[in-house]
C-alpha positions in Angstrom: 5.4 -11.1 21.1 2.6 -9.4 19.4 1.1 -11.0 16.2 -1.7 -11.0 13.9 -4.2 -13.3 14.5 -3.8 -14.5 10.7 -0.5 -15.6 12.1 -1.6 -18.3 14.0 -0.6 -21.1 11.9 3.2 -20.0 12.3 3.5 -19.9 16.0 1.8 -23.1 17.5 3.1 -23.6 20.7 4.5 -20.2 21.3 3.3 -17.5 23.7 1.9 -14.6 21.7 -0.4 -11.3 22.1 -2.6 -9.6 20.1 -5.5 -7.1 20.2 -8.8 -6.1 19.3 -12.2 -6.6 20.0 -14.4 -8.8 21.8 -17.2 -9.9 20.0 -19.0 -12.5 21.6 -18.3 -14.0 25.3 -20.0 -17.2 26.7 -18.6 -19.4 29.9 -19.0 -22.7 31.0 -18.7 -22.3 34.3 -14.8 -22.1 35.2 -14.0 -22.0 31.6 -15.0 -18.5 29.6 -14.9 -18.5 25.5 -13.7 -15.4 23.6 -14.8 -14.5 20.2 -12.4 -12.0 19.0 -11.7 -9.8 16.0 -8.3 -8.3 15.2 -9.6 -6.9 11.9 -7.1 -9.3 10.1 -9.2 -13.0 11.1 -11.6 -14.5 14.1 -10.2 -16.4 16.7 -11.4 -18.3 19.9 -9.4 -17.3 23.1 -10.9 -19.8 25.9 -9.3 -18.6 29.4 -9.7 -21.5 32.1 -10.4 -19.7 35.7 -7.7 -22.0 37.6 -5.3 -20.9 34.7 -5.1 -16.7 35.2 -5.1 -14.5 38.3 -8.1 -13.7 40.2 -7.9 -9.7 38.5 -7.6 -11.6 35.0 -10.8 -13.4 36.0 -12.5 -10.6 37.3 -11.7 -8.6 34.0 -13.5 -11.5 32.1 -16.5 -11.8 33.3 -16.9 -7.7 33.2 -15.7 -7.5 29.8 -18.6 -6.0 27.6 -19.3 -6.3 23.7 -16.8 -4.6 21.6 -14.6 -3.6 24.2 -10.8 -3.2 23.0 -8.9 -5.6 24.6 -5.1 -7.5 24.6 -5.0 -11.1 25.2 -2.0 -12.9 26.0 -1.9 -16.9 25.4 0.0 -19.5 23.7 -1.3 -20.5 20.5 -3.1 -24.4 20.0 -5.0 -26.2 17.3 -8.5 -26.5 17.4 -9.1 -30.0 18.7 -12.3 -30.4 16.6 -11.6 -28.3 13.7 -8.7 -28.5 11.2 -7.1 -25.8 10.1 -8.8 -23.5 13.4 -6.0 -22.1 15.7 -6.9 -21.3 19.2 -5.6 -19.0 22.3 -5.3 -20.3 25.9 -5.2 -17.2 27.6 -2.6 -16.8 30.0 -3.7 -12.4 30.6 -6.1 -10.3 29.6 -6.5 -6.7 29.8 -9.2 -4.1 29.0 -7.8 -1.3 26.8 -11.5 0.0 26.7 -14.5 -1.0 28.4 -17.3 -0.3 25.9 -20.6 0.5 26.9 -24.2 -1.1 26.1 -23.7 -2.1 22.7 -26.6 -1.3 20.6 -26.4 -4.1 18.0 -27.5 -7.3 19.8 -26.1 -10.7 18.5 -29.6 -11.1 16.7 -31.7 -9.9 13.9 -32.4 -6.3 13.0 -34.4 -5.0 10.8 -32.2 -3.2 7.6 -33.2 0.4 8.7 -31.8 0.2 12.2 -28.8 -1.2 10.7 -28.3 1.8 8.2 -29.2 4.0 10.8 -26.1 2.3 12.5 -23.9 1.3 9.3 -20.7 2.7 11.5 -20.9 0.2 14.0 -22.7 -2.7 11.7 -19.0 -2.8 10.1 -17.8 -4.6 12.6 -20.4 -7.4 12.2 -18.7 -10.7 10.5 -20.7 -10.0 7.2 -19.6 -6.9 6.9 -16.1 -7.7 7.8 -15.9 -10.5 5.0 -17.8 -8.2 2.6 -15.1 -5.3 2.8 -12.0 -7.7 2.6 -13.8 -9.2 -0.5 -14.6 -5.9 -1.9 -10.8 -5.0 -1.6 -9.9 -8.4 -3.4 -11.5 -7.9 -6.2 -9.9 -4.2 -6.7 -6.5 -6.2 -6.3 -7.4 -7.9 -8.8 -8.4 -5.8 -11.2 -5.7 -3.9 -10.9 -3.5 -7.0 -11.5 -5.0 -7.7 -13.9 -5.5 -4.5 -16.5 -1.4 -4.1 -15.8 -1.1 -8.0 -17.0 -2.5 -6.9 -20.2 -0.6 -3.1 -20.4 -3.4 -0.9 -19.2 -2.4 2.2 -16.6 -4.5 4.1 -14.7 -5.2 7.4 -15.3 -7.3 9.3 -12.6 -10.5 11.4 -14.3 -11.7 14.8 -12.8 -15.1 14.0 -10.0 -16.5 17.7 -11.1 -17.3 17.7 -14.9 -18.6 20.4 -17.3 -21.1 17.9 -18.8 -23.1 14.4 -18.9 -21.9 11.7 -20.2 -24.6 9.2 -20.8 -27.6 11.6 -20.5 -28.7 14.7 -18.6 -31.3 13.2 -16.4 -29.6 11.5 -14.4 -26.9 14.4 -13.0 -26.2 16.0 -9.8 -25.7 19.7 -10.2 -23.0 21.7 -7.8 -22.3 25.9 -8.2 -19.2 26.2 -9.3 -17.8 29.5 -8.3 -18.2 32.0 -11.3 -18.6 29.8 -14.1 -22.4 28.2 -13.5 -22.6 24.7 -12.3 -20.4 21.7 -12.7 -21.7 18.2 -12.4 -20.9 15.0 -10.4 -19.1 12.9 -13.2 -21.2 9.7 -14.1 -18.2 8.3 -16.0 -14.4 8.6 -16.7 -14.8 7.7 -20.1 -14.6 10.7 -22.0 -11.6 11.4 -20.3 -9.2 8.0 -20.6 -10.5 8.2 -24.2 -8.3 11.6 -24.3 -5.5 9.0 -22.6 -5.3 6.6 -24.7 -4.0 9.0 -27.7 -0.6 9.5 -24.9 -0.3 6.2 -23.4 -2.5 3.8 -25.6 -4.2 1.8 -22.6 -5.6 3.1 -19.6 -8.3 3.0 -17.1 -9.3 5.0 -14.0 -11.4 3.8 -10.8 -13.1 5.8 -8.3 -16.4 7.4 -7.7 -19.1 8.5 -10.0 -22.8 9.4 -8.9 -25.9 8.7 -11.2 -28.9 10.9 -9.8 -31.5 7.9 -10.8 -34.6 7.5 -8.4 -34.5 4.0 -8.4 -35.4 1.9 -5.3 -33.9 -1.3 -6.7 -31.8 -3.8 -4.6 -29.1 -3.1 -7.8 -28.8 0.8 -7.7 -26.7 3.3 -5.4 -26.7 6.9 -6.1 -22.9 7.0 -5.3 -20.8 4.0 -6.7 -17.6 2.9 -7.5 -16.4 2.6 -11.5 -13.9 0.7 -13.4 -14.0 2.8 -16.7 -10.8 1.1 -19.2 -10.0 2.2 -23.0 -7.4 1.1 -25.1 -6.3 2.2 -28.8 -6.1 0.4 -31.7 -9.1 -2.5 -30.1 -12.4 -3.3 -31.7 -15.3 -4.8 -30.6 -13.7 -8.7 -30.4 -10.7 -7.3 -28.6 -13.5 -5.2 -26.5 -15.0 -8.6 -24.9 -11.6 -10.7 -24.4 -10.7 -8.3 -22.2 -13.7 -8.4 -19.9 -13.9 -11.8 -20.3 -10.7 -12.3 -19.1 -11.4 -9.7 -16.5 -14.0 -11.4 -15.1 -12.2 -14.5 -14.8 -9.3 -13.6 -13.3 -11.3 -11.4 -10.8 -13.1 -15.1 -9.5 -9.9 -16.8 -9.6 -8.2 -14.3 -7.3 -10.7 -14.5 -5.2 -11.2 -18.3 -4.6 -7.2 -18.2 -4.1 -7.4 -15.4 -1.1 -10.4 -15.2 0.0 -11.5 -18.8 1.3 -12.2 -17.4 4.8 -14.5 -14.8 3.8 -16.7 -16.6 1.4 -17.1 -19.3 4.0 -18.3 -16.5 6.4 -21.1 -15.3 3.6 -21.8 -18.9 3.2 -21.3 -18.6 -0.9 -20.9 -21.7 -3.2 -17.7 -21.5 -4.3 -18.9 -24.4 -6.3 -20.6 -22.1 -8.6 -17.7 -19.7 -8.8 -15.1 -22.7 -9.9 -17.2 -22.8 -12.9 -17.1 -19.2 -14.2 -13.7 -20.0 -15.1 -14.6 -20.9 -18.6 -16.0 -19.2 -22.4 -18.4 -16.8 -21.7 -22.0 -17.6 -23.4 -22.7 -14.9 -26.7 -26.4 -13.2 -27.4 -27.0 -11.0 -30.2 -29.7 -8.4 -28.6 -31.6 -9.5 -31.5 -31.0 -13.2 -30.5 -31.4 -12.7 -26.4 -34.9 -10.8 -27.4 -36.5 -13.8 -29.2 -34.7 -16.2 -26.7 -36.7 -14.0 -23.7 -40.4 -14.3 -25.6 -40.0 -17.6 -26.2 -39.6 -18.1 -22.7 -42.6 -15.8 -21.5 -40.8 -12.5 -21.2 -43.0 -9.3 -22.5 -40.0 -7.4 -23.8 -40.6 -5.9 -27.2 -37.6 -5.3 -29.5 -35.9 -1.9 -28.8 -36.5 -2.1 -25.1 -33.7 -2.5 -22.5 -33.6 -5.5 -20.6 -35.7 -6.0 -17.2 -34.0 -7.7 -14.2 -36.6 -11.1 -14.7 -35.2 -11.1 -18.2 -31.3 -10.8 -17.3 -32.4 -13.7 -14.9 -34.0 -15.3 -18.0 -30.8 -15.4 -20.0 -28.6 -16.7 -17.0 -30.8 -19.0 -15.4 -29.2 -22.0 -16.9 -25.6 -20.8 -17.4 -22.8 -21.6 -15.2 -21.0 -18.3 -16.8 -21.7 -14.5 -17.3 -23.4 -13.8 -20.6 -22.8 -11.3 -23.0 -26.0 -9.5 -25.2 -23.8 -7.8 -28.2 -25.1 -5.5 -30.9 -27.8 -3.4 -29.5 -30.2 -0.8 -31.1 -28.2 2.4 -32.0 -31.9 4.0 -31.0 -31.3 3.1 -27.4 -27.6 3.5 -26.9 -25.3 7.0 -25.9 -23.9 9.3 -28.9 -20.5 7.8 -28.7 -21.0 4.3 -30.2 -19.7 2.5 -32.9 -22.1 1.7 -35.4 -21.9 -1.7 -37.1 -21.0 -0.9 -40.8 -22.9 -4.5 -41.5 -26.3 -3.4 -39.9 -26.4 0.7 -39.4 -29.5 -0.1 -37.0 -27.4 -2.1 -34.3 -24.0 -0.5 -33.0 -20.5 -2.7 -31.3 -21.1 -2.6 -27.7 -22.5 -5.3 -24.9 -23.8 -5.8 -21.4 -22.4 -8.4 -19.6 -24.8 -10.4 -17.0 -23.6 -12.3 -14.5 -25.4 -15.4 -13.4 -27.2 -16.3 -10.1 -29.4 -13.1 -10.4 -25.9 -10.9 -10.5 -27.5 -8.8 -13.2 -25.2 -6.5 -15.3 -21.8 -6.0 -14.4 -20.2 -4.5 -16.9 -21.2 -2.7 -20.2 -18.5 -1.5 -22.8 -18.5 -0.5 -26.6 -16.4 0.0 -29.4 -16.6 3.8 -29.8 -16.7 5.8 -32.8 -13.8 7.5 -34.6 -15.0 9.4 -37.2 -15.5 12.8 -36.0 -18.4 13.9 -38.5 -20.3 10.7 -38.0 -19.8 11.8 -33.7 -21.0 15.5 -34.6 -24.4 14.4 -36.4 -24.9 11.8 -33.2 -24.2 14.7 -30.6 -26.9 16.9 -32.6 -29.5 14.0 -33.4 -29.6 13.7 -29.5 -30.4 17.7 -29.0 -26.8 17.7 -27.1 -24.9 21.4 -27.3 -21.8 20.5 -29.5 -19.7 23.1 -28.1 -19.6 21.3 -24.3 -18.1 18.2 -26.4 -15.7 20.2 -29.1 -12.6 19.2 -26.7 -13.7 15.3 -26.9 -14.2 15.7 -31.3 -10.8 17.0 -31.0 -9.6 13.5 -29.9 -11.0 12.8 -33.7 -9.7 15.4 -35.6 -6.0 14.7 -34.6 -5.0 11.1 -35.4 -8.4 9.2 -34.6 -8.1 5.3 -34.7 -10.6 2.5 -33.8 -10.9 2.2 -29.9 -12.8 0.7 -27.3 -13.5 0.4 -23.5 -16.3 -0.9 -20.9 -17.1 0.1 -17.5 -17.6 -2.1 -14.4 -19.5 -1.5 -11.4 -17.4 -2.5 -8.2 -20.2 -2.8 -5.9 -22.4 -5.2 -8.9 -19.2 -7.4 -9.2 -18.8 -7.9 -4.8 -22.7 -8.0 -4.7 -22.5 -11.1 -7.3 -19.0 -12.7 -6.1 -20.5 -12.1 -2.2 -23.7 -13.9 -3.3 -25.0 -10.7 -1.3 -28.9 -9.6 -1.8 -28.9 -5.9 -1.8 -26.2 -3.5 -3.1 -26.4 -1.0 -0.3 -23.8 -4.2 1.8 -21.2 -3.9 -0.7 -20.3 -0.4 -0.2 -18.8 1.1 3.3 -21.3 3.8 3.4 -23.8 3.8 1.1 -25.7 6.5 -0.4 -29.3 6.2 -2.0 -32.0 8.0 -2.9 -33.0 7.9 0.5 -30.0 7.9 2.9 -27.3 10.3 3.3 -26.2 9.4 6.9 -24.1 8.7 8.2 
């Protein structure tokens, strides 16, 4: 019977199969260990000499690193280890021999392991990396549908930026100039929301920064949600309970995996409480109290997102920022027209920012003077005023970055792991 290896639990005692890949082999003399993948878990498959046929032997002790095999054996506990399933192999067969694998079971440095991302996929990390990555898009889909959101897909090729023209990608577009790789959905779901009052899309955006940081990609995964009818309060209840829910998810399925990245789950339990508040105004004096250079109307450094989180068990949000340093499209606050409704939200343990959101603004003369304050060409936007000129309400939305969220949740140092592929300012392959 061919199973999972995730399946072990339900078939103790019974002869099963499965297959995949060998990733580790060591022997004790009549007695040979197999570390196996299936893609689903890791198993042990010990094979005793005296136990299989001299060919099944033979095959063993030949079998190479990352061949594709199928193992046949009846399924045991671990004698040592609760909850660890074992397979006394019983056959073994060699679907491919592989050849000299290049990745040796030691450390490599990080370019030789770019260089090779397509096979360094397979390595345990990795492997507990993408099934966390795909956890946490379960759950946010789970949850935005729990609270009446629906995705809405947004166009990759747009006519124009939304958060800036420096930081664009430029592609010919047939006969009509160029396009550009979107850097947000927002402008879009804000259309949406007039049809279906909530939505959000996910997918790919590109932000043509030359930043070398351990936090940046060029190509990245976005969250972008917007709902009608919410303000600034509403705003951060959702993200908070986003955020949340997102940990709590992945505590509940992905035990295995965090174990493998060796993360304190500890320190996870305890995001599952109030998010802590700054005012920018507040988190500014807050940071030169504590020895931070930042003047007021700067954006925050990663030392001073550290700063802010250092002693809380939760994400913080900093609220309220400078309208001076903030895109076109946000709400200014009617009680201080310097500061306007939006946030960043910082996770802690060094996480940085994972999300940022705003209210937005609905007044479409108020968006027109914004657009030509910041030397933008009002005619590339007149089909987002529109959205103002017939039946404007208040409404607001955020964006999250996948890849900031798995490096955070993974406990993971550098971004460029919590993507598949990953694509920065220096690396296009492969």
């Amino acid at each position: 019977m061919y199973i999972l290896s995730k399946d072990f639990p339900d078939h103790v005692g019974t002869e099963v199969t499965i297959k995949g890949w060998l990733y580790n082999k060591r022997s004790s003399g009549p007695i040979a260990f197999l570390e196996m993948r299936d893609g689903f878990s890791w198993t042990q498959a010990v094979v005793a000499k005296a136990g299989v046929t001299t060919e099944v032997w033979v095959d063993v002790e030949k079998v190479t690193h990352e061949s594709a095999v199928e193992v046949t054996g009846t399924v045991s506990k671990h004698l040592k280890k609760a909850g660890v399933f074992e397979l006394q192999v019983t056959n073994f067969k060699i679907l491919q021999l592989a050849e000299d694998y290049p990745i040796a079971l030691k450390d490599h440095g990080p370019d030789f392991l770019l260089e090779n991302r397509h096979l360094w996929l397979r390595s345990k990390r990795q492997w507990a990396i993408l099934r966390l990555r795909d956890a946490i898009i379960t759950g946010i889909n789970q949850y935005l549908h729990q609270e009446d959101f629906i995705k809405v897909d947004s166009p990759i090729f747009t006519p124009n930026a939304c958060e800036g023209t420096s930081t664009l990608f430029a592609v010919p577009y047939f006969d009509l100039g160029s396009a550009y790789l979107s850097q947000s959905g927002q402008l879009y779901i804000e259309a949406a929301i007039a049809s279906i009052g909530r939505c959000y899309d996910f997918g790919p955006v590109f932000r043509a920064e030359k930043s070398k940081t351990k936090r940046h990609l060029t190509e990245f995964w976005m969250m972008d949600a917007e709902a009608a009818f919410f303000e600034h309060e509403d705003n951060l209840r959702v993200q908070e309970g986003l955020i949340r829910y997102i940990v709590r998810y992945c505590l509940e399925h992905c035990q295995e995996e965090l174990a493998a990245l060796e993360r304190n789950i500890e320190n996870l339990k305890k995001v599952d409480a109030p998010f802590t508040r700054y005012t920018y105004e507040a988190a500014i004096k807050k940071l030169n109290e504590n020895g931070s250079d930042i003047k007021f109307g700067e954006d925050l450094g990663n030392d001073d997102e550290g700063i802010l989180t250092k002693d809380s068990d939760v994400p913080v949000f900093i609220e309220k920022w400078p309208k001076s340093i903030k895109p076109f499209y946000m709400k200014t606050d009617p009680s201080n027209p310097e500061r306007v409704f939006n946030d960043d939200l910082i996770a802690p343990e060094n996480g940085g920012e994972i999300i940022g959101g705003s209210q937005r603004e609905e007044d479409v003369n108020v968006l027109i003077n914004r657009i030509k304050a910041e030397g933008l060409n009002q005619a590339d936007y007149e089909w987002y005023l529109d959205i103002r000129r017939y039946g404007s309400v208040p409404h607001s939305g955020f964006g999250l970055g996948l890849e900031r969220v798995v490096r955070w949740i993974s406990g993971t140092e550098h971004i460029r792991e919590c993507i598949p592929f990953p694509r920065t300012i220096g690396r296009l392959r492969p």
